[in-house]
N, C-alpha and C positions, 0 to 999 in steps of 0.2 A: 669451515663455512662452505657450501655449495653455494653457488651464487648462479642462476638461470640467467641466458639471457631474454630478451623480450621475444625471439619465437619461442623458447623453451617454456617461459613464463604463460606465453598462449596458450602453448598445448598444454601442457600443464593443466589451464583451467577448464579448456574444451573438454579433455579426459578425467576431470572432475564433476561439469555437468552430466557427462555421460553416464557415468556413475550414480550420481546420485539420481538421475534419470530409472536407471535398472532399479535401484532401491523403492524409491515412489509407486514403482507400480508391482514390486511384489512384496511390498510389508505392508501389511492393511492397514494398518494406523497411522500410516505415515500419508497416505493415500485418504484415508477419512476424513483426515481433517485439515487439507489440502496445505501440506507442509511444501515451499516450492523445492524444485529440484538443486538450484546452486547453494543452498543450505542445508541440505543433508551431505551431498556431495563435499560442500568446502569445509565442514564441521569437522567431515570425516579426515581431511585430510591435515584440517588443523590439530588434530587427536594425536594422529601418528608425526606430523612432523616436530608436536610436541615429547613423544614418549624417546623422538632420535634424539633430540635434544639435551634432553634428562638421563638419557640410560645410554645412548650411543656416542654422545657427547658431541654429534654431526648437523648442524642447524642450516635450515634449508632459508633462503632469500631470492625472491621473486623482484621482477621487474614491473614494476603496478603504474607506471607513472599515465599511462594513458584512461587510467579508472576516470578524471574528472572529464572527460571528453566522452566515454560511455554514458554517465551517467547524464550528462547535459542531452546527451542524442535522446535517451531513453524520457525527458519529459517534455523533450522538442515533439515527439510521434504522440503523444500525451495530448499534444495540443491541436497536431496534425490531424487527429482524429474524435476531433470534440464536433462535433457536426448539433451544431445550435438549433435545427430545425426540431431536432427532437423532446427539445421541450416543450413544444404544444403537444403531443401525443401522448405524456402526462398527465397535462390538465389542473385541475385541482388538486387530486392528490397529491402529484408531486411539489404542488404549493405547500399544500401541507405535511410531506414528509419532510420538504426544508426549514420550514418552521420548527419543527422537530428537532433536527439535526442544530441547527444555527446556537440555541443554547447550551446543545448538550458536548460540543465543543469546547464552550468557558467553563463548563462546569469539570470535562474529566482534566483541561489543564489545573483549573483551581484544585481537585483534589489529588494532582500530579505534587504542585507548588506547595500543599498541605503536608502531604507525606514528606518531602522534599523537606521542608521545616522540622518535620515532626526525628525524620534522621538524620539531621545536622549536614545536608547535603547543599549542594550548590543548587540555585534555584532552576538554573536550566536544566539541571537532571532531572528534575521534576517534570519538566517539559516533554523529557523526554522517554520516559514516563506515562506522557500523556498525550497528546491527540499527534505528536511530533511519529511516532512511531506507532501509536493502537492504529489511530485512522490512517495517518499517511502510509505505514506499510514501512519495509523495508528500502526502499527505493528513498522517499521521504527523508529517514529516521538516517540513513548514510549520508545524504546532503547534511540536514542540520550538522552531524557526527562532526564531517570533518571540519563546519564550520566554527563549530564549539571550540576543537582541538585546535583551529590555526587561530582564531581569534580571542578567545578567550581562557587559552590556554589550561581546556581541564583534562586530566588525566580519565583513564579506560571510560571514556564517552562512547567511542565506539562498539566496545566490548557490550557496554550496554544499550545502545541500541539496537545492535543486533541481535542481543538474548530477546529482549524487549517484544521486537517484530516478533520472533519465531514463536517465543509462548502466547502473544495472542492469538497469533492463528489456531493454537491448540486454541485455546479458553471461547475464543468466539464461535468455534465449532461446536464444541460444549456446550455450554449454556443455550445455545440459538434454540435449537430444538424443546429442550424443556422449560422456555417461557413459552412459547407460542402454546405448546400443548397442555400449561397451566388455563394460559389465557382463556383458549376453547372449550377448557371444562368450567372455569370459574364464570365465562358469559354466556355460558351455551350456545356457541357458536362452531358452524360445521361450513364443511366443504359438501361437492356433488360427487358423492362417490362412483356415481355412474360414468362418470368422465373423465377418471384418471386415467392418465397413457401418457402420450408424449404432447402434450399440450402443452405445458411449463417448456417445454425445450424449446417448443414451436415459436414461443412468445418472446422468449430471448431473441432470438437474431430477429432484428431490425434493418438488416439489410436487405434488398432485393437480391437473387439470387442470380449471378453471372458469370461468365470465364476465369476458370482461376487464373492468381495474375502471375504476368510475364517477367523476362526480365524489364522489359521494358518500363515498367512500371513498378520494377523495383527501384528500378534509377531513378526516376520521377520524384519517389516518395526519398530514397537517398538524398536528395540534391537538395529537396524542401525541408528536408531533417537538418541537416547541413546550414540550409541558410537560416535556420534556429540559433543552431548552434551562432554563427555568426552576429546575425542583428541584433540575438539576444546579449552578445558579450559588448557590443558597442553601446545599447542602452542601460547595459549594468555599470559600466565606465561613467558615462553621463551622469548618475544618478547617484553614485557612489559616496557622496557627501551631501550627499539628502537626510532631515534630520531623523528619516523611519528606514532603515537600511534595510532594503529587499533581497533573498537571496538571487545566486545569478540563473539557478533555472526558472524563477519565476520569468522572466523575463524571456526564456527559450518556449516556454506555454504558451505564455500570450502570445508572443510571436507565430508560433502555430496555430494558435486558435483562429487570430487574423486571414491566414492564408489558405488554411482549411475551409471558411465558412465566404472569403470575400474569394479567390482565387477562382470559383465555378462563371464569377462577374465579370473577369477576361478570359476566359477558358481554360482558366489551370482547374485539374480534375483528377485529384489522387484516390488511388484503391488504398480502401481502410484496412483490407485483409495486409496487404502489403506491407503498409507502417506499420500496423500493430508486431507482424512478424518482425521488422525492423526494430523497431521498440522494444520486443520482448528479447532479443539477441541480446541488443545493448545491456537490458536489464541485469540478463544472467550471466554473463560474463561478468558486468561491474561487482553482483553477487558474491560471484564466486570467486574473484580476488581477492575482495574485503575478510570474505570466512575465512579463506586460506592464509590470511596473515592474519587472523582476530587472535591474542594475548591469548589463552584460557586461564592462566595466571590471574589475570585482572579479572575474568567471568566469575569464577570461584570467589575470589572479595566480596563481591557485589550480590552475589547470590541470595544473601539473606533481606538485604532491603528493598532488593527487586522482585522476590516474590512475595513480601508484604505488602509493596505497592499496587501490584500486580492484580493481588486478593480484592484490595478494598476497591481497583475501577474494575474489576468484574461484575461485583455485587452493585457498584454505581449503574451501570450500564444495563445488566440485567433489570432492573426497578426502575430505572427511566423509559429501559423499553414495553415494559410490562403496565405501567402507572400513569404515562406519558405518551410514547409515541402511539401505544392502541388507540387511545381517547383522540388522539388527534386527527389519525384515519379512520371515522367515524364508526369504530369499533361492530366491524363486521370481520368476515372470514378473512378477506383480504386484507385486513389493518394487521391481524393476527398474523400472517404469512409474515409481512412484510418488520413487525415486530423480531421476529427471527431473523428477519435479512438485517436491519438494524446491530443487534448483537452480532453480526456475522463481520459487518465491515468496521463496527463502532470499536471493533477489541482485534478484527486481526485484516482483514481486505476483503474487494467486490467480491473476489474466487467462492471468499467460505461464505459472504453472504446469500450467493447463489446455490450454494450446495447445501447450503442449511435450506432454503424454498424449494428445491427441487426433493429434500429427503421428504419434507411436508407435503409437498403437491402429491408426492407419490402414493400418498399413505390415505389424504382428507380429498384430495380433488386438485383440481386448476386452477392458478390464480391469478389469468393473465394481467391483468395490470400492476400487479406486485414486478412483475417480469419483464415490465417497460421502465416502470419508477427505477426499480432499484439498481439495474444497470445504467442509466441515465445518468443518476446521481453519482455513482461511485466511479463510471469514466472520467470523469472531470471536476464536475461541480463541487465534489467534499473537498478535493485537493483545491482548488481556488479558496473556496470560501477558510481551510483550513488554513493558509498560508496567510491568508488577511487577520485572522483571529490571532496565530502565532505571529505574527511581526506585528500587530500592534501590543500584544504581551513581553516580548522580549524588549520595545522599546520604553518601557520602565526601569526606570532609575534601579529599586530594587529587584528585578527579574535580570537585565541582562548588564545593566551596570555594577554587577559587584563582583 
């Protein structure tokens, strides 16, 4: 047994991001379908630390105890950076892509919980399965994980949510592009060819453009990450015998959302670029502990009824985006874009639902308000509204009582 200590255990995973860092950006595929970097990296290293194991007979043990305090930081900044003004710059549309969205939630948990039945599995695996991991991401899909594994004690939960996150981000990449480009032929609908360039880029950032930030306003954004961390664990206490049990980062988000959007009302005034950096640290580090101790034993079990599950919310997700969310965004060019950003975040995260519009803008034109909507919604809003939908599913008798 090698047993790291917690700096070894650090470097360790820094030198695993880094890695899989190089890999992302010179394997193309890995790069197209925006695979993130502490999951190639911790895969890899969960590969070899398995084959010592099996053939060397030398088994490697990490020091992880700090993962539940990454990951709390990381949707403390979540929240720190939900800037509520931007939902008027939406408008309608974004009324009605949440329309959209707000069913198609119950629906890919229902056909999580379906499959879930259908292979004599535990209901929450279904869960997770479904909007716990498509929409929430991997970030998400590891909170529920280990709350499954300490509370309800089920076995390789994690194994599979992990698999879970990574293959959507392929699938949602996938598919995006070739519903929207059915759509367009099937309503005859186009973009303005004359005006492709970087307009889709332009439309993303929502920021006004200023000094990049200091330390000084790295601390800032540290401090108010931190008092997440904090108020959030005190109102998790409180509440903890409430008869709908919330997890404890929800309670680190709202806690940031508050201080994010009321904080500019006494003069607190945090740089978004900074948290997000903040946030994304957190992220890939708690990543890349998780891969680097994930069973592959347990993955290979599960292999088969995870990619049956898998299959049938793809082909869900594809025909709701196709049949559903176009009609809903008054089935013009931009309902079309944004149908592919739909697929993009509904089966794997914002990333690829951005990269699937941006492969389209490139190709049919501009679609700047697809470029406002759909980052909007996938900052924040899926993740709230999805955490409301999953905690009042999980508190069913038969979903998280059995």
């Amino acid at each position: 047994m090698l047993s790291l200590s917690p700096v070894q255990s650090f470097l360790a995973c820094c030198l695993v991001l880094v890695i899989g860092r190089v890999l992302t950006t010179r394997i193309g595929i890995l790069a197209r379908y925006s695979i993130p970097d502490p999951i190639v990296g911790g895969l890899l290293f969960a590969v070899l630390a398995y084959l010592f194991s099996t053939w060397g007979g030398v088994s490697v043990s990490l020091e992880t105890s700090i993962k539940p305090t990454l990951l709390l930081l990381f949707f403390g900044c979540i929240g720190l950076t939900a800037n509520l003004k931007l939902l008027a710059k939406g408008g309608p549309r974004l009324i009605a892509f949440l329309l959209a969205l707000i069913p198609f939630l119950v629906l890919q948990n229902a056909v999580g919980l379906g499959m879930a039945w259908l292979l004599d599995m535990h209901p929450l695996m279904g869960l997770l399965g479904g909007t716990i991991t498509l929409v929430g991401g991997h970030g998400t899909g590891a909170a529920y994980a280990s709350r499954f594994a300490d509370i309800n004690n089920i076995q390789d939960v994690m194994a599979l949510a992990m698999t879970a996150a990574t293959l959507g981000l392929v699938l949602g990449g996938v598919v995006g592009g070739p519903v929207a480009e059915w759509i367009m032929r099937r309503h005859k609908v186009s973009g303005s060819l004359d005006h492709v360039g970087d307009a889709g880029h332009e439309a993303v950032d929502l920021n006004e453009a200023h000094a990049p930030p200091t330390a000084g306003t790295f601390i800032l954004s540290l401090t108010a990450a931190f008092v997440c961390l904090v108020v959030g664990g005190v109102l998790a206490t409180l509440v903890e015998d409430a008869p709908v049990s919330l997890p404890n980062f929800l309670w680190c988000l709202a806690t940031g959302v508050l201080i994010r959007n009321a904080g500019p009302l006494v003069g607190i005034r945090l740089d978004d670029r900074a948290t997000d950096i903040i946030g994304t640290i957190s992220l890939s580090l708690f990543l890349g502990m998780t891969m680097m101790t994930l069973d592959l034993s347990s993955v290979a079990r599960l292999a088969g009824p995870l990619a049956l599950m898998l299959a049938v919310q793809t082909l869900a997700c594809a025909l709701y985006a196709a049949f559903v969310v176009f009609r809903l965004l008054k089935k013009d060019y931009e309902a079309a874009i944004m149908s592919a950003a739909f697929c993009g975040f509904g089966l794997g995260a914002t990333a690829t639902a951005i990269a699937n519009m941006q492969a389209l803008t490139r190709r049919h034109g501009p679609a700047p308000e697809a470029f406002i909507v759909v980052p909007v919604t996938g900052a924040f809003l899926v993740d709230i509204l999805n955490v409301i939908v999953l905690s009042s599913l999980i508190s069913l008798p038969f979903v998280g009582g059995m």
